[in-house]
C-alpha positions as CSV (number, residue, x, y, z in Angstrom):
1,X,-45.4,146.5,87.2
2,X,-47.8,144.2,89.3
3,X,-49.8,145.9,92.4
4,X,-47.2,145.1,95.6
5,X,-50.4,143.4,97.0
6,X,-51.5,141.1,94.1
7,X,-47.8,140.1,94.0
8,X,-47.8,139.6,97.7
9,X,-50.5,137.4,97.3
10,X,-49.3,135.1,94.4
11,X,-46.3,134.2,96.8
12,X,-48.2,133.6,99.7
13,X,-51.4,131.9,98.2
14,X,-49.7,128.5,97.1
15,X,-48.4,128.6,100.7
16,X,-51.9,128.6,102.2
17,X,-53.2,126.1,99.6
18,X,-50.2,123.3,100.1
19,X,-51.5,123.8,103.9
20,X,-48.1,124.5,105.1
21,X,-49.0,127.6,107.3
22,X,-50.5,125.3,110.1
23,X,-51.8,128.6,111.6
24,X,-49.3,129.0,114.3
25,X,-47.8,133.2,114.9
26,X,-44.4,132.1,114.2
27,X,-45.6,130.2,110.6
28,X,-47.3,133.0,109.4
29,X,-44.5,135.3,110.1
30,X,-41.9,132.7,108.6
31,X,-44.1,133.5,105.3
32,X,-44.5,136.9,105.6
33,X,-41.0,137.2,105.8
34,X,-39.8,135.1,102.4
35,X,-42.7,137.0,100.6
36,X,-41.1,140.2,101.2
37,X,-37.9,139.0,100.9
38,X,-39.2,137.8,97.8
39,X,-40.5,140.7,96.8
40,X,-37.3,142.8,98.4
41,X,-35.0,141.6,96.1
42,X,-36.9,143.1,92.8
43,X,-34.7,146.1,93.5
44,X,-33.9,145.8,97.4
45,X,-31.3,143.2,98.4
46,X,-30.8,145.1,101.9
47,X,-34.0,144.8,102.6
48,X,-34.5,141.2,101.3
49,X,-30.8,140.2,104.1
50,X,-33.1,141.4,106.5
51,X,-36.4,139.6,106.1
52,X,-34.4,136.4,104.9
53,X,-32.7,136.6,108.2
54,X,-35.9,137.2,110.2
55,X,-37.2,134.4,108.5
56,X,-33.9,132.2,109.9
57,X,-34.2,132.7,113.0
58,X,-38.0,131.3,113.1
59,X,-36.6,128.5,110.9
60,X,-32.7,127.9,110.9
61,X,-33.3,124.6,109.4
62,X,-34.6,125.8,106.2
63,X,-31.8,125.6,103.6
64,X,-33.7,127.9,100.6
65,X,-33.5,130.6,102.8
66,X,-29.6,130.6,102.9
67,X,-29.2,130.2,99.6
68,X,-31.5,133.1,98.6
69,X,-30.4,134.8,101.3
70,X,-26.5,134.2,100.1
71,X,-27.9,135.6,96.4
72,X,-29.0,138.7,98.2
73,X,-25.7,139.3,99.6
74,X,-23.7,138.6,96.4
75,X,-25.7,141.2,94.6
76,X,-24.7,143.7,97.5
77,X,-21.2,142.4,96.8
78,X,-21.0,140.9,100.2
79,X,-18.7,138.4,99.5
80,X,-17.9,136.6,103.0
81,X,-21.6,136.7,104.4
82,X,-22.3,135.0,100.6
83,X,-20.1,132.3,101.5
84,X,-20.9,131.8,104.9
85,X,-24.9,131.2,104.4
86,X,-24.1,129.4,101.1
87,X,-21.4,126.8,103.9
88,X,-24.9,127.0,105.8
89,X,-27.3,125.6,103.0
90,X,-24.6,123.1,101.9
91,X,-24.5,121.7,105.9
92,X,-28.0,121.6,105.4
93,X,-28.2,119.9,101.9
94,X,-24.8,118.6,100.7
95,X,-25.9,118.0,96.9
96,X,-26.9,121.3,96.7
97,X,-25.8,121.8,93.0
98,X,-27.2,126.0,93.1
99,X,-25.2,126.5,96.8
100,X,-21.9,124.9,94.9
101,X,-22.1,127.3,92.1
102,X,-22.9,129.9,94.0
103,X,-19.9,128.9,96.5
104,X,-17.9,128.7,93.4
105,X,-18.3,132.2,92.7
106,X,-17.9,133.7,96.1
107,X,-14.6,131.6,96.6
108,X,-13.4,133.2,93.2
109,X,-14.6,136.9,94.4
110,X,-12.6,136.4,97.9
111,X,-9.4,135.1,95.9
112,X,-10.1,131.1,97.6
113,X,-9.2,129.5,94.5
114,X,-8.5,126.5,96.1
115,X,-12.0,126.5,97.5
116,X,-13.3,127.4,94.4
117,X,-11.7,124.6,92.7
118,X,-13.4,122.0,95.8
119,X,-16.6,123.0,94.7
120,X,-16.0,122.9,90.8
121,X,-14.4,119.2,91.2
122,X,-17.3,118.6,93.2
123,X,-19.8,119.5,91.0
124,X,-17.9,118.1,87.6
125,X,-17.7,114.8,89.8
126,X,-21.9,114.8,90.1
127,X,-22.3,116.3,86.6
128,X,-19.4,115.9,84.5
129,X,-21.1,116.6,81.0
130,X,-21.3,120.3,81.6
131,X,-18.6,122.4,80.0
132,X,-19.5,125.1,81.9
133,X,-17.9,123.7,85.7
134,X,-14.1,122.7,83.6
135,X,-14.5,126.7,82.3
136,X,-14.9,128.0,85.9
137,X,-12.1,125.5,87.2
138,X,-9.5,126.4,84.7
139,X,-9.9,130.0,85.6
140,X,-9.8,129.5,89.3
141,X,-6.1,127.5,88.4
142,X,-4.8,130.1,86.7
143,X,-4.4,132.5,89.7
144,X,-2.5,129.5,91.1
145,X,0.2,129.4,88.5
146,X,-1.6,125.2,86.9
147,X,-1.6,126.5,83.5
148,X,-1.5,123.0,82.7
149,X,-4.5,122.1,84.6
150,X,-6.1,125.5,83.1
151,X,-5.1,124.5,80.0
152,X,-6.4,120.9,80.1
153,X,-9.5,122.3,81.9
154,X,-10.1,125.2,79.0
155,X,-9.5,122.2,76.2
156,X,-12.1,119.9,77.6
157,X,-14.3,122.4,77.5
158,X,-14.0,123.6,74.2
159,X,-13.8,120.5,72.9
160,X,-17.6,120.1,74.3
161,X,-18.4,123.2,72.1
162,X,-18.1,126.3,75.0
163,X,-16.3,129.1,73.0
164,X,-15.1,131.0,76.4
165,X,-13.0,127.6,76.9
166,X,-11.9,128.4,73.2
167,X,-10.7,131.9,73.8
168,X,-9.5,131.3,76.7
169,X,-7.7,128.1,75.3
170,X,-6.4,130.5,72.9
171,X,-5.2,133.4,75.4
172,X,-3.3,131.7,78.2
173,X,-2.5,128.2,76.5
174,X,-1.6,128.7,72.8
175,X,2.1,130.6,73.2
């Protein structure tokens, strides 16, 4: 493993050389923050929440900082704060493909199907080519008793070559 302080310093060095810390207090501790929420999240998510959310505060406008700081809570299987920064960085940047997956999943975790079906559309309606968005739909619409929709969903899918659509194709629509 990398020397805390040499890894430190290859997150905040491209910082310093873009000029983006404009030497103000509160920049610098911005920074300081995402690095070690950066380097929190290696092995410490908690402590990644809390720097990410220091880091908020200086700059709420900043919509990386909800979505990494929405990641951090998913891996502490905090599934409502998730959703709610990941409903802050998509306020922030509505074609935020990452926050919609991301949402996706949270929505699925907290039983919103519905929701988690909004973002899939959503995100088959800006990238319809990938397989992967009909797979997670058709599963959120099987909760909801669309077997139809699942099915056509798990079809489509396979069809474009994913072989989880094709099991799943198999499983629930195949009687």
């Amino acid at each position: 493993m990398k020397h805390p302080l040499l890894l430190l310093a290859a997150i905040i060095v491209p910082f310093l050389a873009s000029g983006q810390l404009r030497g103000s207090k509160d920049s610098l501790k911005y920074y300081d923050f995402c690095a070690l929420a950066q380097y929190d999240m290696i092995g410490d998510n908690a402590a990644a929440v809390y720097f990410l959310t220091k880091a908020i505060h200086i700059d709420p406008g900043d919509y990386g900082l909800f979505l990494r700081r929405a990641d951090a809570k998913g891996l502490l299987c905090n599934w409502q704060g998730m959703e709610d920064d990941l409903n802050m960085a998509i306020a922030l940047d509505p074609g935020n493909m990452a926050a919609h997956i991301l949402r996706a999943t949270a929505h699925e975790k907290l039983k919103k199907y519905r929701d988690a079906i909004k973002d899939y559309d959503y995100l088959i309606s800006v990238e319809p080519s990938y397989e992967g968005y009909y797979l997670g739909r058709g599963m959120n619409k099987i909760p909801l008793n669309d077997l139809e929709g699942a099915c056509a969903d798990f079809q489509h899918a396979s069809k474009r070559g994913n072989y989880e659509a094709f099991k799943m194709y198999q499983e629930v629509c195949i009687k």
